[in-house]
N, C-alpha and C positions, 0 to 999 in steps of 0.2 A: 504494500500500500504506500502512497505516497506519503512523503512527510510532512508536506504541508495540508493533508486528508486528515491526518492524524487527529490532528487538536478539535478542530471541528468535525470530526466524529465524535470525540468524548463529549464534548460540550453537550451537542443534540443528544446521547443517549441521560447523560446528568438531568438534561431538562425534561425529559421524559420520564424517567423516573422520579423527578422533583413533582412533575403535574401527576403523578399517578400516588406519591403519598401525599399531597396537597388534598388530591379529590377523598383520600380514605381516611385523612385525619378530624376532617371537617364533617360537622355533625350534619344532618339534613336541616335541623331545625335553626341552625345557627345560617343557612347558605337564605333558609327562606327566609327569616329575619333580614337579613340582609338585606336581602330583595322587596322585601315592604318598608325598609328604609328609604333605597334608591328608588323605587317608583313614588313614594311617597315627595321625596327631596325633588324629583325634575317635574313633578306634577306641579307643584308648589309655580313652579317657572316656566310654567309651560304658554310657548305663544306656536303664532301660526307660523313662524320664520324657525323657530326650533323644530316645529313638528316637518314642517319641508325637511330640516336638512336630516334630521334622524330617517325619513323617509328616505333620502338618495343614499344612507350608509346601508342602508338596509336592501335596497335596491342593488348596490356597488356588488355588497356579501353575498346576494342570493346565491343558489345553487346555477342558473340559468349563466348570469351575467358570469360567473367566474369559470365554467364553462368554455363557454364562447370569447371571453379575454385570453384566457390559455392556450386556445385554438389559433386566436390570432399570432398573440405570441410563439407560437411553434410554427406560422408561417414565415413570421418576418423572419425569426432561424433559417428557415430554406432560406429564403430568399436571399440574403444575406450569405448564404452557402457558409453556417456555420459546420463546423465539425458535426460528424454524427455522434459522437460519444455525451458530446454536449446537447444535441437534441435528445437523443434517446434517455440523457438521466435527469432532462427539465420534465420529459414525457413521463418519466417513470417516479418523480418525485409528485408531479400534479397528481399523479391518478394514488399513490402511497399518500399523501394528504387526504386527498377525498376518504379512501376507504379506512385513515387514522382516524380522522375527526369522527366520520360516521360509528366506528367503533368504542369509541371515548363517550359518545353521548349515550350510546348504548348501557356501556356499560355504569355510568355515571346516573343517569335516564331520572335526572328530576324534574319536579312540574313545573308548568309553564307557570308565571302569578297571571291574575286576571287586569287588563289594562285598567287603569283608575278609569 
């Protein structure tokens, strides 16, 4: 493996296991609490200019839009006639996120709170 893979290998598998005893040290009731603080607090401040812009991050995240950004960005790679090595592990890092995150919520799998 290279050496400069190295370091930034350990790091991502560190934070991975950091987010995985994070999610299991945290109690459910202590995440929901939480969560009816912060809805609570941006409810508190809530205008039509904040709900827009929460609306485009929300938009930005979806499953669709980050989809079809990624697609793009693996064209402009052709185009660009980057290395394949470099395409194939943007390709294969996109599609190992999707099915990470997907797995983490799974596993993680708490309620949604209800919009104020």
């Amino acid at each position: 493996m290279n050496q400069r893979m190295q370091p930034s290998l350990m790091v991502s598998i560190l934070c991975l296991f950091g987010f995985f005893f994070l999610a299991l040290i945290f109690e459910t009731a202590y995440i929901v609490q939480f969560d009816y603080f912060f809805l609570e607090s941006v409810a508190s401040i809530r205008t039509d200019r904040i709900t827009f812009v929460m609306e485009a991050f929300a938009f930005i995240g979806s499953v669709n839009t980050v989809i079809v950004l990624s697609i793009m960005m693996l064209a402009v790679f052709l185009l660009m006639r980057a290395p394949w090595k470099e395409i194939l592990f943007t390709a294969a890092t996109l599609v190992a996120t999707g099915l990470l995150n997907t797995v983490i919520k799974q596993m993680v799998a708490r309620g949604r709170q209800k919009i104020l």
